[in-house]
C-alpha positions, 0 to 999 in steps of 0.5 A, spaced: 337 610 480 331 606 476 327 601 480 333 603 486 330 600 492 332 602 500 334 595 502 338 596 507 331 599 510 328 592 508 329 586 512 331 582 506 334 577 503 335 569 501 335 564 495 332 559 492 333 557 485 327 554 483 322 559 487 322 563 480 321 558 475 314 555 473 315 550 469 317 543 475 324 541 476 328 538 471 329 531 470 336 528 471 336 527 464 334 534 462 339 537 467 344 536 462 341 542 459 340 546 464 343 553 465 349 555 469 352 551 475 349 554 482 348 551 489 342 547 486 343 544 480 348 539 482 342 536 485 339 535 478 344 531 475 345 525 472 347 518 475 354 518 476 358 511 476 365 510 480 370 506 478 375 506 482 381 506 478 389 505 481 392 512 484 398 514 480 398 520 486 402 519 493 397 519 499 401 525 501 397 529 496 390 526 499 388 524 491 384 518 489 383 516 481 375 515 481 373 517 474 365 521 475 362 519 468 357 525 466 358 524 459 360 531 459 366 535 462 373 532 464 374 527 469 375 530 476 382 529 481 379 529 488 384 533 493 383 534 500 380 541 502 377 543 508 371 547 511 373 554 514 366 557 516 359 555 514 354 561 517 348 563 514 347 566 507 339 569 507 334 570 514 331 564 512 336 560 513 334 556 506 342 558 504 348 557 507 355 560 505 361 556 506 368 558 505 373 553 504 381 552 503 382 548 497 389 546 494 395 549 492 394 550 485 386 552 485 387 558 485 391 558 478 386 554 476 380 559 478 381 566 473 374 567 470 368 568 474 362 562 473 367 556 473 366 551 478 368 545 482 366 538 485 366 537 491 364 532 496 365 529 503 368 522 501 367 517 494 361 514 497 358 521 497 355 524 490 358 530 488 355 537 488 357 542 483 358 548 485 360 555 482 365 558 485 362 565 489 368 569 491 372 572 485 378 570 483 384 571 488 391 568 484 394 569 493 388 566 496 387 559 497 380 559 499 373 558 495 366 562 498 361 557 496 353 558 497 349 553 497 340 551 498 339 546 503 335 540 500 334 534 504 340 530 502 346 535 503 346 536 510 353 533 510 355 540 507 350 545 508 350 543 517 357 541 517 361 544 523 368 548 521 374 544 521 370 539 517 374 535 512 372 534 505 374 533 498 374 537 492 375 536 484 380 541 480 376 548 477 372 546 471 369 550 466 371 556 462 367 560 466 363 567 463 366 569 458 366 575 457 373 578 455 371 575 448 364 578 448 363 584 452 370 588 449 373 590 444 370 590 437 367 582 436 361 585 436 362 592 432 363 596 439 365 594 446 358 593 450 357 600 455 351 596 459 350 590 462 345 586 465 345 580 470 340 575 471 339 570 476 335 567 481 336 564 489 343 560 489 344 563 482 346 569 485 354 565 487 357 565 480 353 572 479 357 575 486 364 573 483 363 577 476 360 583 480 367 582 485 372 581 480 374 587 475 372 583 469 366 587 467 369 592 468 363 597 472 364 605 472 362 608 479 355 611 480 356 618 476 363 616 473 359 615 466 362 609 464 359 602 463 353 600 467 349 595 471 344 591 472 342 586 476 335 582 477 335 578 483 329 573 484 326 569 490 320 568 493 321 572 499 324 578 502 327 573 506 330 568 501 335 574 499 342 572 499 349 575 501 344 582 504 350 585 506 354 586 500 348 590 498 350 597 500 358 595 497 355 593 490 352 599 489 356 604 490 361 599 485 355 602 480 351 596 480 344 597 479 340 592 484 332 590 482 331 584 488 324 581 484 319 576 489 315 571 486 311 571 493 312 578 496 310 578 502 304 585 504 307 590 504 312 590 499 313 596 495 318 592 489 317 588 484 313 582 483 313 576 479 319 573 475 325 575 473 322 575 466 317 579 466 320 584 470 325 583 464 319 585 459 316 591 463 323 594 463 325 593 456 332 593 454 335 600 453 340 601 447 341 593 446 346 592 441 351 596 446 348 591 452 351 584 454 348 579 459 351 574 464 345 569 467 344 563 472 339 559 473 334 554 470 333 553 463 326 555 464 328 563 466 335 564 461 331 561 455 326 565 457 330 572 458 335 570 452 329 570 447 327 577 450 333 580 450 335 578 443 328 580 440 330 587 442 336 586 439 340 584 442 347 580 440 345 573 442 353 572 442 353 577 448 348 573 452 353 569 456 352 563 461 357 560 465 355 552 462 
C-alpha cells in the first residue's frame, strides 16, 4: 500500500492542531473563518456575551436560557451531561480523549459526521466547540471528544470521571457528503477518497472513517479507497494509536506527516500540503476530500486538489 508505514512498530501518536500550519494563530476576529470544528479551535473564537434570560425549562431537564451571541449558529440550550472517562489520546499527553453522557435526544440529534457541540462546566465557563469524535450511534447516548490541552481548559482536560458539566444541543449539518460523494451530482459517484487533518482535527475525521457514510471497500475488495494524511510535530503527538491497526484493515490508507520528525524517522516529513503536492492527486474528478484544521492547511490543499482537477464541490468541511 503507498506510503503504508508499520505504526504499530512505531512508537507513535499525539496531536496538535497548530504544529502543521505556518502562518501564526488566527485572531479571534479571522476565526470565524476557520475551517472545521476540532478540540482546538473553540479557543480562537470570538468574545461571547451571556444574557441571562427567563427558563421556560423545568429544573428538572437541568437547561438554562443563556443566549451565546456569535454571530453565527443557533443559539444553545445547555443541558446537563457528565464526564465518563478522561485518559490520554497521544504519548505526549498533549491530548485527552474524553467520553461523555450527554441527554436523551443527542443522539437523534447526531447523524452525519463532522457536527459538533458546546460544552462547558457552568455559565461562567466560556464555551468550547468540539467536534464530536465517535460515530453517530442512534442507541447511544455517549459522545467521544478529543481535546488539546492549552492553559485555560484544565477544567475539562484534568477533570476526574463523574464530573458534571453541561452540554449544548448537536450543531452543525456535519460533512456532507451523501450530497456530494454519491450519486451523479458530479456526473459519477467518487471511487477515491482523501482525508486531511492535523493534531485534534483528527475528532470529526475518526467519526466519518467509524461510521458507514464514506462508504470504504476492505483492502483488495476493489471498491472505494482511502486516504488519510495525519500531521503532527512528532511521533509522539499522534492521536487515537490504537485505531490504527482497525482503520487499515477497514481499507483506510494512513500517511502520518511530522513537521518535527524526530532522528530516525523513516516517514514523512513537512506539512500536509506538501506531502499533498509530492503525491499528486490520481484520477481526481473521480475523488472527494473531507478536511479538518486551520485555514491555513484546508485553503492550501483545497487549492491543490482543484487545480488537479478535482470537483471543488467535493472539497468538504464540516464548518
Amino acid at each position: 500500500m503507498l506510503h503504508k508505514i508499520s505504526l504499530f512498530a512505531l512508537a507513535l501518536l499525539a496531536g496538535t492542531a497548530d504544529a502543521f500550519l505556518k502562518p501564526a494563530l488566527i485572531s479571534t476576529q479571522q476565526s470565524r473563518q476557520q475551517i472545521g470544528i476540532n478540540g482546538q479551535q473553540q479557543q480562537q473564537q470570538p468574545h461571547v456575551t451571556i444574557d441571562a434570560a427567563v427558563s421556560k425549562l423545568s429544573t428538572a431537564e437541568r437547561r438554562s436560557q443563556h443566549v451565546l451571541f456569535m454571530g453565527w449558529g443557533p443559539d444553545p440550550i445547555w443541558s446537563e451531561a457528565e464526564i465518563i472517562t478522561n485518559e490520554s489520546a497521544n504519548k505526549s499527553g498533549k491530548s485527552v480523549s474524553i467520553t461523555v453522557t450527554v441527554p436523551a435526544t443527542a443522539p437523534e440529534e447526531y447523524k452525519i459526521p463532522g457536527q459538533y457541540v458546546q460544552l462547558r462546566l457552568n455559565e461562567d465557563t466560556k464555551p468550547l466547540f468540539l467536534a464530536i469524535a465517535s460515530a453517530p450511534d442512534a442507541s447511544s447516548n455517549v459522545f467521544e471528544f478529543l481535546i488539546k490541552k492549552t492553559d485555560d481548559n484544565d477544567w475539562i482536560t484534568g477533570a476526574a470521571a463523574g464530573t458534571k458539566v453541561e452540554v449544548s444541543q448537536v450543531l452543525g449539518g456535519g460533512f456532507p457528503m451523501e450530497e456530494n460523494l454519491d450519486g451523479f451530482k458530479y456526473d459519477f459517484p467518487t471511487q477515491n477518497v482523501l482525508l486531511f487533518c492535523v493534531g485534534s482535527g483528527i475528532a470529526p475525521i475518526k467519526a466519518a472513517m467509524e461510521s458507514d457514510a464514506l462508504g470504504i471497500a476492505k483492502p483488495g475488495s476493489g471498491g472505494r479507497t482511502c486516504r488519510l494524511y495525519y500531521g503532527v510535530q512528532h511521533p509522539d503527538d499522534l492521536c487515537f494509536l490504537d485505531k490504527y491497526e482497525e482503520w487499515e484493515s477497514n481499507g483506510f490508507e494512513i500517511v502520518p506527516v511530522m513537521s518535527q520528525p524526530p532522528e530516525g524517522w523513516n516517514g514523512r516529513t513537512g506539512y500536509v500540503q506538501n506531502v499533498l503536492e509530492e503525491d499528486g492527486v490520481p484520477i481526481p474528478r473521480n475523488s472527494g476530500a473531507l478536511l479538518c484544521g486551520t485555514k491555513g492547511m484546508a485553503e492550501s490543499v483545497k487549492d491543490i486538489l482543484t487545480k488537479a482537477g478535482m470537483f471543488e464541490g467535493r472539497v468538504l468541511t464540516n464548518f
